[in-house]
C-alpha positions as CSV (number, residue, x, y, z in Angstrom):
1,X,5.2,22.4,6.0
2,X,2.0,23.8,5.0
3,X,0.0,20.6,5.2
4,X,2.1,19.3,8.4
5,X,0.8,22.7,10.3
6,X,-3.5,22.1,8.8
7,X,-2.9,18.9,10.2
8,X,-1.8,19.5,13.2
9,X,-4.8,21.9,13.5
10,X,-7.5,19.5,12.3
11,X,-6.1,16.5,14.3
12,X,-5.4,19.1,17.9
13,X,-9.1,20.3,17.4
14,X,-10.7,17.3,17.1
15,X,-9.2,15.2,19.5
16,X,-9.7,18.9,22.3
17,X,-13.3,19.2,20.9
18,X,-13.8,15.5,22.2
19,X,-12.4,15.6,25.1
20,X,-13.6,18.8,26.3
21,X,-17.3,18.0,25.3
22,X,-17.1,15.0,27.5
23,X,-16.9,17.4,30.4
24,X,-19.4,19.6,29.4
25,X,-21.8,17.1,28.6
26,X,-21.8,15.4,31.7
27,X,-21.2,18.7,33.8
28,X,-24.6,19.8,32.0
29,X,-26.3,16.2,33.0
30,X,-25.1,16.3,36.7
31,X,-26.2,20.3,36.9
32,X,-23.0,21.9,37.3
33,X,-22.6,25.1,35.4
34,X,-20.2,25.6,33.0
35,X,-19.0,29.6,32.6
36,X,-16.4,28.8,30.0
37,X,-15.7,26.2,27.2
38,X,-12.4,26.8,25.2
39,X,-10.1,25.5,22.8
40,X,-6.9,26.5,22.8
41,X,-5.5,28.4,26.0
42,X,-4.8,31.8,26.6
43,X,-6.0,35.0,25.6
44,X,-10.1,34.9,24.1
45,X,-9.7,35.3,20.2
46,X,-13.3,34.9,19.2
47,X,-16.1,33.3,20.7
48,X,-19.8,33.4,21.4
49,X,-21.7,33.7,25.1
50,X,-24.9,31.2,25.7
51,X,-26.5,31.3,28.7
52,X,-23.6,31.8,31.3
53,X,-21.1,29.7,28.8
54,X,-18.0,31.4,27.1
55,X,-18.2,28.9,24.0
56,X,-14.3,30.8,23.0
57,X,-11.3,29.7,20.6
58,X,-8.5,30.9,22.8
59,X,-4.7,31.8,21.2
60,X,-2.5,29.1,22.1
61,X,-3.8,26.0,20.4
62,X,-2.3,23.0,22.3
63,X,-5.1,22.3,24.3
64,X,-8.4,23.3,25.9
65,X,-10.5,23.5,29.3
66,X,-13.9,23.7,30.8
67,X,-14.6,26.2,33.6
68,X,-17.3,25.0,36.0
69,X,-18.8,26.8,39.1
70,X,-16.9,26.1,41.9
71,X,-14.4,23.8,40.2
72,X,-12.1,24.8,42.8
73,X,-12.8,24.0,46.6
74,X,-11.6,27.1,47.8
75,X,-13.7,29.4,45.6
76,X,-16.1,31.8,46.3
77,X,-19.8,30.9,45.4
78,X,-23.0,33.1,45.5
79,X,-25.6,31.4,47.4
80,X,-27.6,31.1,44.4
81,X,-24.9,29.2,42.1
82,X,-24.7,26.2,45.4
83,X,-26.7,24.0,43.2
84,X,-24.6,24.3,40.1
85,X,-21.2,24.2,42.2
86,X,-19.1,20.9,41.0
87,X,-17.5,20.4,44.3
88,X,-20.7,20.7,46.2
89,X,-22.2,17.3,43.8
90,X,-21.4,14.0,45.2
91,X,-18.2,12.9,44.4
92,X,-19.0,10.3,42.5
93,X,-21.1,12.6,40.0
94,X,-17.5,14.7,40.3
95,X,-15.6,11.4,38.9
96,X,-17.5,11.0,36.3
97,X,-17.6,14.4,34.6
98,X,-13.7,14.1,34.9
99,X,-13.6,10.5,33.5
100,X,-15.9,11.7,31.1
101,X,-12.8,13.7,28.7
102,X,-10.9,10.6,28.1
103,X,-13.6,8.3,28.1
104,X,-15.1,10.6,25.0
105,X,-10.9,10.4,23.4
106,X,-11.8,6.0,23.9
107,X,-15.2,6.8,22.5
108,X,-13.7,8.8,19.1
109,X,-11.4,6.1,18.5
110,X,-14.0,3.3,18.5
111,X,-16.2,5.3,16.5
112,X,-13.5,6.6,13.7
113,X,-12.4,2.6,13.4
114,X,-16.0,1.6,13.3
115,X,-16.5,3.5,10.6
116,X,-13.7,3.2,8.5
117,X,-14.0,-0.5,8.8
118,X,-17.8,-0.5,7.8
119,X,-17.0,1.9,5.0
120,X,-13.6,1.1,3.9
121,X,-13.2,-3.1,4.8
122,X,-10.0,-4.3,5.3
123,X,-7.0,-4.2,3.2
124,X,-5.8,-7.7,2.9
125,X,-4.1,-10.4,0.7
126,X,-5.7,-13.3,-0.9
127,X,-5.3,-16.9,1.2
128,X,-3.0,-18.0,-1.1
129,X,0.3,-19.8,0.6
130,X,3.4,-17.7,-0.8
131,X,5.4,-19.7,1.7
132,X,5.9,-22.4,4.0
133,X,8.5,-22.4,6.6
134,X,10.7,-25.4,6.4
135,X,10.1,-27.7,9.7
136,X,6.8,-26.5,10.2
137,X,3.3,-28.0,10.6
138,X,2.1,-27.0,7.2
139,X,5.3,-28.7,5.8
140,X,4.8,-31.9,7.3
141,X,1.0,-31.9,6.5
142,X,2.1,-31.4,2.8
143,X,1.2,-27.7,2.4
144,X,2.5,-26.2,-0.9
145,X,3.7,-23.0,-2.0
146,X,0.7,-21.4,-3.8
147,X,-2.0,-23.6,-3.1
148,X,-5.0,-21.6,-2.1
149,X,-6.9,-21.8,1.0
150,X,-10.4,-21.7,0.2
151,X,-12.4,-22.8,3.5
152,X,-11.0,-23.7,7.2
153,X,-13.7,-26.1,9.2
154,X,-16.2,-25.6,6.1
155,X,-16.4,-21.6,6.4
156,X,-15.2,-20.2,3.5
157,X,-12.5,-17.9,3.2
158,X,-11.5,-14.8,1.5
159,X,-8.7,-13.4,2.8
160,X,-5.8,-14.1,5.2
161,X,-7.3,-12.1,8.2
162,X,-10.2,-15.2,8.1
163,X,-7.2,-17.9,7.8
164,X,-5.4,-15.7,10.8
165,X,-8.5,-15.6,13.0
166,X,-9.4,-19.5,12.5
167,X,-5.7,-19.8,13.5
168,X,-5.4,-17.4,16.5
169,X,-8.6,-19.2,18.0
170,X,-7.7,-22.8,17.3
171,X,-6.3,-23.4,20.7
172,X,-3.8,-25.7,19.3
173,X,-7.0,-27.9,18.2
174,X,-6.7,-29.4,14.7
175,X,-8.1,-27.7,11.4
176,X,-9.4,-28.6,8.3
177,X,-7.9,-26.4,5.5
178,X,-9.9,-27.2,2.1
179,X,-7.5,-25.9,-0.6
180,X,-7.0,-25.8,-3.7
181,X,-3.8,-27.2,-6.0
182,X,-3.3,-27.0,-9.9
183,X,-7.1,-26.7,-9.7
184,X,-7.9,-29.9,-7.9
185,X,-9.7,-29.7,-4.7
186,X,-8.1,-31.7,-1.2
187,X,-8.9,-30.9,2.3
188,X,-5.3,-31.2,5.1
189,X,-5.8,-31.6,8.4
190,X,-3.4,-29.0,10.6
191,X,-2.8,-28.1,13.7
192,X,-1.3,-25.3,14.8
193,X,1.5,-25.2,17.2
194,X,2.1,-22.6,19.5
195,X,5.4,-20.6,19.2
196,X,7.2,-17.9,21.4
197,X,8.0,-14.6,20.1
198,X,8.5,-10.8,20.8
199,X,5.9,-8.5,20.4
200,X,6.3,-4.9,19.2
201,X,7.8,-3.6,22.6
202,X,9.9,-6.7,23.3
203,X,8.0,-8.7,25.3
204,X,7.6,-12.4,25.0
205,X,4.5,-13.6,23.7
206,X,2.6,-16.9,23.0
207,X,0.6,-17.5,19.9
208,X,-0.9,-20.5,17.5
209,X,0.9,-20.8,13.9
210,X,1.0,-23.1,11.1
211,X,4.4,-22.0,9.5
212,X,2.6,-20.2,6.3
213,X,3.1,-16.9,4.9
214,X,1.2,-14.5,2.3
215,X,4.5,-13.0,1.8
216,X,7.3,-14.5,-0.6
217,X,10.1,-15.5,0.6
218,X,12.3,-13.0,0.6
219,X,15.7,-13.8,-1.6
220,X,19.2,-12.7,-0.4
221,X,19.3,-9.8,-3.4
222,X,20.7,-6.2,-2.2
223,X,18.4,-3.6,-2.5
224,X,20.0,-0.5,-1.1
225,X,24.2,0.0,0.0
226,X,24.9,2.2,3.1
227,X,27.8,3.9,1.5
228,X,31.1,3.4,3.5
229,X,30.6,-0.2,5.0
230,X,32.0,-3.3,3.5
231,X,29.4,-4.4,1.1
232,X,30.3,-0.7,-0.9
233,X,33.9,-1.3,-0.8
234,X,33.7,-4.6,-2.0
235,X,32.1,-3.5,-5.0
236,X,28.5,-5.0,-4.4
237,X,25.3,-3.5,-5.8
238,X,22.0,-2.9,-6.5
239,X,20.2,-6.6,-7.7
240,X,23.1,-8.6,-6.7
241,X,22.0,-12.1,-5.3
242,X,24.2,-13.5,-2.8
243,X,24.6,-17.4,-3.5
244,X,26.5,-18.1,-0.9
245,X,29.2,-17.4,2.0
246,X,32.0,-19.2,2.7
247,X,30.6,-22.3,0.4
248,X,27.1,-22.7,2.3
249,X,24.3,-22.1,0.2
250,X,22.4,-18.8,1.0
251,X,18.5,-19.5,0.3
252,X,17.1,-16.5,1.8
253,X,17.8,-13.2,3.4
254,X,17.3,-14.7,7.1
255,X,19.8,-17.3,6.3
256,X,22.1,-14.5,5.1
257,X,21.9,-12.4,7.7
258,X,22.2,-15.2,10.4
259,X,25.2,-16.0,9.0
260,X,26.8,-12.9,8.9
261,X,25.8,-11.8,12.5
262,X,27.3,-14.6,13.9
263,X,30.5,-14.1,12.0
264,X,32.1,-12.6,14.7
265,X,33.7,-10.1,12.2
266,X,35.9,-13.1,10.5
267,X,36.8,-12.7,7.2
268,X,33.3,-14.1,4.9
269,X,33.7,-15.6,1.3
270,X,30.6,-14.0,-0.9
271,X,29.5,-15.9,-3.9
272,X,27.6,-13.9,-6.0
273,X,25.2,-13.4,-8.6
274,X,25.4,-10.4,-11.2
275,X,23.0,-10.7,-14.1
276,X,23.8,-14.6,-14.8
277,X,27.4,-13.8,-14.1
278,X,28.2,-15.6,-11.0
279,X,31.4,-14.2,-9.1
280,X,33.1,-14.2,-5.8
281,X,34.2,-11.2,-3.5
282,X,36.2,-10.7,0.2
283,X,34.7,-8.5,2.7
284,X,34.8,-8.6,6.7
285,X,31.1,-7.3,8.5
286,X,31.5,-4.5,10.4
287,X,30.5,-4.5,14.3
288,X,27.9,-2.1,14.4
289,X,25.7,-0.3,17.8
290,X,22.5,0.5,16.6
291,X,19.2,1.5,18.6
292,X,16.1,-0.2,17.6
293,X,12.2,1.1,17.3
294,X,12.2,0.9,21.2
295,X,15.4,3.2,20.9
296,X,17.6,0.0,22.8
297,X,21.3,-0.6,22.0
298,X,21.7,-3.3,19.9
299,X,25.1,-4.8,18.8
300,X,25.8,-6.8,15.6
301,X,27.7,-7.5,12.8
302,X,26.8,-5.7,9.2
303,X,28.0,-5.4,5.4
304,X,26.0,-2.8,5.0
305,X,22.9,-3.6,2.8
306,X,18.9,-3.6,2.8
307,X,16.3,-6.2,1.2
308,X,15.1,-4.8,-1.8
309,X,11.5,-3.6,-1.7
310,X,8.7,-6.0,-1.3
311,X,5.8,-5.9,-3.7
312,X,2.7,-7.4,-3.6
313,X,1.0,-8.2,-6.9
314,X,-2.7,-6.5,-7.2
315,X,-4.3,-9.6,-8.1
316,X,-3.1,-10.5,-4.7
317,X,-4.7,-7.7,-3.0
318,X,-8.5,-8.2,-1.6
319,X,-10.5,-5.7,0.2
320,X,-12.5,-8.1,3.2
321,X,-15.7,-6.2,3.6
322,X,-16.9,-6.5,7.3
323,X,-20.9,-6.2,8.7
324,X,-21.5,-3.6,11.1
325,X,-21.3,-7.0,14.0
326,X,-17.8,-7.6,12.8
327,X,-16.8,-4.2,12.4
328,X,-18.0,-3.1,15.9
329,X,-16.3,-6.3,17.6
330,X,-12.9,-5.4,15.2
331,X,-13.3,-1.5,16.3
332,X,-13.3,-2.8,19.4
333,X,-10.3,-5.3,19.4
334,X,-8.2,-2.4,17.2
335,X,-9.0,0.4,20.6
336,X,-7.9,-2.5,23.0
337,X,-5.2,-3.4,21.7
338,X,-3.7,0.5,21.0
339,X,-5.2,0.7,24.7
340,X,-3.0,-2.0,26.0
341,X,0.0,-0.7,23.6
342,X,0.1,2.6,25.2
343,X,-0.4,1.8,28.9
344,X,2.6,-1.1,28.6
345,X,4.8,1.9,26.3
346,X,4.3,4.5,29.8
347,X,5.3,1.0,32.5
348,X,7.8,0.9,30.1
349,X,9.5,4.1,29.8
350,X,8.9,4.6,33.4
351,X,10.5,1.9,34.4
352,X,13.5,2.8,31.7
353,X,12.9,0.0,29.1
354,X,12.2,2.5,26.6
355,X,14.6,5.6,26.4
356,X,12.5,9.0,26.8
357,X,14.5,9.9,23.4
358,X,11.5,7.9,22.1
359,X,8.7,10.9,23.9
360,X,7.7,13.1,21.1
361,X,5.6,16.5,21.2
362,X,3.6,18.9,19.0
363,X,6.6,19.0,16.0
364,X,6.5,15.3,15.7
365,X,2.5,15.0,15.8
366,X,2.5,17.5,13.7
367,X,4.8,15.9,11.1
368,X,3.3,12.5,11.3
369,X,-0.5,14.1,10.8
370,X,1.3,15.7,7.6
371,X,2.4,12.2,6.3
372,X,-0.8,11.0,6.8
373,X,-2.7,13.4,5.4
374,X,-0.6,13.3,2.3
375,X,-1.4,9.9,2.3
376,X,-5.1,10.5,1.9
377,X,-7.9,11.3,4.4
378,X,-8.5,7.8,5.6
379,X,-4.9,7.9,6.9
380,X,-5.2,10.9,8.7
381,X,-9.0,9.8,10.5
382,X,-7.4,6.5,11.5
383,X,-4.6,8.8,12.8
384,X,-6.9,10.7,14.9
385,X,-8.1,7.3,16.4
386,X,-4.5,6.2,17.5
387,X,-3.7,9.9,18.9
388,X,-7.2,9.9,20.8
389,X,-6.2,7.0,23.0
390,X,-3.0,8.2,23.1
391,X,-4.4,11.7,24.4
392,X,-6.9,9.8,26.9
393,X,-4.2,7.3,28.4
394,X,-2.0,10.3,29.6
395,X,-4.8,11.8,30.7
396,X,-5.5,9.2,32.9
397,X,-2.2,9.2,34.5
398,X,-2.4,10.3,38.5
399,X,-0.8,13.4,37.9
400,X,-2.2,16.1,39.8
401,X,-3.6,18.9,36.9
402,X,-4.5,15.9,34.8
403,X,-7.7,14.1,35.1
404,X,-6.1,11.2,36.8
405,X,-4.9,13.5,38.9
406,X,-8.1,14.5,39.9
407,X,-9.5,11.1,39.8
408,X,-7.1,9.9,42.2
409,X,-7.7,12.4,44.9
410,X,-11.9,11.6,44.1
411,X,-11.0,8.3,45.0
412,X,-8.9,9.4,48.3
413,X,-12.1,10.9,49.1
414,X,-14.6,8.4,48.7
415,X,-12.5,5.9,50.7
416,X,-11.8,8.3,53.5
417,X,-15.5,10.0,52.9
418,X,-13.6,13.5,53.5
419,X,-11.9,15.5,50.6
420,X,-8.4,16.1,50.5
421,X,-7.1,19.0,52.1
422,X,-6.8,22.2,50.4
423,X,-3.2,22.6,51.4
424,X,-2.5,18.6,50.2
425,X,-4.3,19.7,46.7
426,X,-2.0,22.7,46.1
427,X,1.0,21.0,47.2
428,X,0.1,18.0,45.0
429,X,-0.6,20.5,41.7
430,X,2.1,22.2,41.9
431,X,4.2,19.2,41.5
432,X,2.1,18.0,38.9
433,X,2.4,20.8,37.2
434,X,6.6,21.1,37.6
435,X,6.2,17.6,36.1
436,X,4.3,18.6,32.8
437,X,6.4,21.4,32.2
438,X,9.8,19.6,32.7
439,X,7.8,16.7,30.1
440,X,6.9,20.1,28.0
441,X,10.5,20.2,27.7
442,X,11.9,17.2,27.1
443,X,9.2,16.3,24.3
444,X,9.9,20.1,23.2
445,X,14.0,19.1,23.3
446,X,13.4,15.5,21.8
447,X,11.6,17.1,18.6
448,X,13.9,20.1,18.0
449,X,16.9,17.3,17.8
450,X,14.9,14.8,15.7
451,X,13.6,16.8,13.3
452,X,16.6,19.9,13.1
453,X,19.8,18.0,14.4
454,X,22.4,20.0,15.7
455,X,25.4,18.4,14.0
């Protein structure tokens, strides 16, 4: 508990130290004065007075602010102050000290990934084929299991993040994979074929494959029972291979579990292997509802068991060191694509693809910075990075009291070249503001029954 709560607090004041400090440095640039800077809201706990800036650490530490002269339209301005007034600048100078907080969250991430990966490299595997998908274009082109991909096109190779890269950018255009068999040299000409999928929210997506794996193929052996179903009652258990079902050869744990999803919840025939002893057991798959990472229903038939855990041998593992080019173009592509992630996740629970079950609050950010953290400090930075973006994406939503709130009516006003009304503005927050606090809730609610379940 103790580590989840200094997490919480290191990770909240970074990410508000950011963001605020975007405002105030481009208040300062534009000339707008700034009369308070705080993080945390609330009542002043300590703090220091510069110039005309509060610099304070306020009680209630789930956010911060920036106080500017004349933030408000309606406020009342001494004559003298005019020039440091933030609605009297042009509102385009206005826009960009409010783009400025979430911009500074982007501008974290890419920096915290930038270094990491010029520090740190890449974790990776070794470009050595652990498996080849039967039917596939490595397959035909004679690709073995554990033959070792040393160079594609003539650049060499170290680890699979190259072979992925050459792969991803191939445009379906043939590639010449110098490898490495029982320590004989060949070169096998490839192409990749493109193949549909799902990506991590569901959606279908194109990409370029050649049908290899780093990974083993993963054996139809239980790991863990879920005590109650079928596999438990019919006396399964730990290291058990399953040979076959109903007299059709099992080779792997996709061929297993295809086969007992599309049982129907018929009666299956399990031939098993127990330590050499090969026997045979009865059980009928249970039809289970279960929600998936994007909290949807999903209905299928199970026995009741889990692959056993995957390890990678170390003399498999590589670290892919990257030059400050390739790490600022990866810190780049990493931000974009959490970018993209988190814009499609809000269309998405919007529109009711993703259950708001899934919306988490302080508790859960909290809990996962203390997982991190216990993990080591590189986890935690990189967790920083991903709640940044997170942090400047709903920021950036046109919710009145949120910068895109702000932004939005900016933009209403350099179209019409007048500002919204006063009235319109008020009106506008306080529904923005009923929204955040009936969000406050739910995220508030969705923690409390994740993390301390009522029944």
């Amino acid at each position: 508990m103790g580590t989840n709560i200094f997490a919480f607090i290191v990770v909240l004041g970074v990410l508000i130290f950011f963001h605020e400090f975007g405002h105030f440095l481009f208040a300062r640039l534009f000339g707008v004065g700034v009369e308070k800077f705080s993080l945390g809201f609330g009542p002043r706990l300590i703090g220091k007075k510069i110039g005309r800036t509060d610099y304070r650490l306020s009680a209630i530490p789930l956010g911060g602010y920036v106080k500017m002269v004349g933030e408000e339209p309606d406020a009342e301005i001494d004559p003298a102050d005019l020039a440091l007034s933030f609605t009297h600048k042009h509102v385009v100078k206005r826009m960009l000290i409010v783009a400025a907080g979430p911009v500074f969250n982007i501008l974290l991430a890419i920096f915290i990934f930038f270094v990491f990966f010029s520090i740190t490299g890449i974790d990776d595997i070794k470009p050595v084929i652990r498996q080849v998908q039967k039917d596939s274009v490595a397959q035909r082109a004679g690709l073995q299991v554990n033959d070792r991909i040393v160079s594609v096109d003539d650049t060499p190779v170290e680890a699979w993040y190259d072979v992925n890269q050459f792969v991803a950018e191939s445009k379906g255009n043939p590639l010449i994979l110098t490898i490495v068999r029982n320590d004989t040299t060949i070169s096998v000409d490839v192409t990749p074929e493109l193949q549909k999928g799902t990506d991590i929210l569901g959606d279908e997506i194109s990409y370029y494959d050649l049908g290899i794996s780093a990974l083993p193929e993963l054996k139809a052996i239980v790991g863990d029972i879920s005590a109650g179903f079928p596999a438990e009652k019919a006396g399964l258990k730990p290291g058990d291979q399953i040979l076959a079902i109903n007299g059709k050869s099992i080779a792997n744990w996709r061929e297993m579990q295809s086969t007992i999803s599309s049982s129907g919840g018929s009666e299956l025939h399990l031939t098993i292997d127990r330590d050499g002893q090969v026997f045979e057991v009865d059980l009928i798959p249970r039809f289970v509802e279960k929600k998936n990472q994007l909290g949807q229903v999903e209905k299928r038939y199970l026995i009741g068991i889990s692959t056993q855990s995957l390890n990678i041998p170390e003399e498999d593992l590589v670290t892919k060191r990257l030059n400050p080019i390739t790490a600022a173009i990866e810190s780049l592509n990493r931000t974009y694509s959490i970018c993209t992630l988190m814009v499609r996740s809000v269309v998405k629970m919007i529109d009711g693809s993703i259950p708001k079950e899934n919306l988490g609050g302080p508790i859960m950010i909290a809990k996962l910075a203390g997982d991190q953290a216990k993990q080591g400090i590189d986890k935690l930075v990189q967790f920083i990075a991903f709640i940044s973006i997170n942090l400047a994406i709903i920021n950036l939503l046109p919710i009145p009291v949120l910068d895109g709130g702000h932004l939005l009516f900016f933009t209403i006003e350099a179209i019409k070249r007048r500002p919204v009304s006063i009235k319109v503005r008020e009106m506008a927050q306080q529904a923005g503001l009923f929204i955040l606090i009936l969000l406050m809730i739910l995220v508030f609610y969705n923690d409390i029954t994740r993390f301390f379940p009522f029944n």
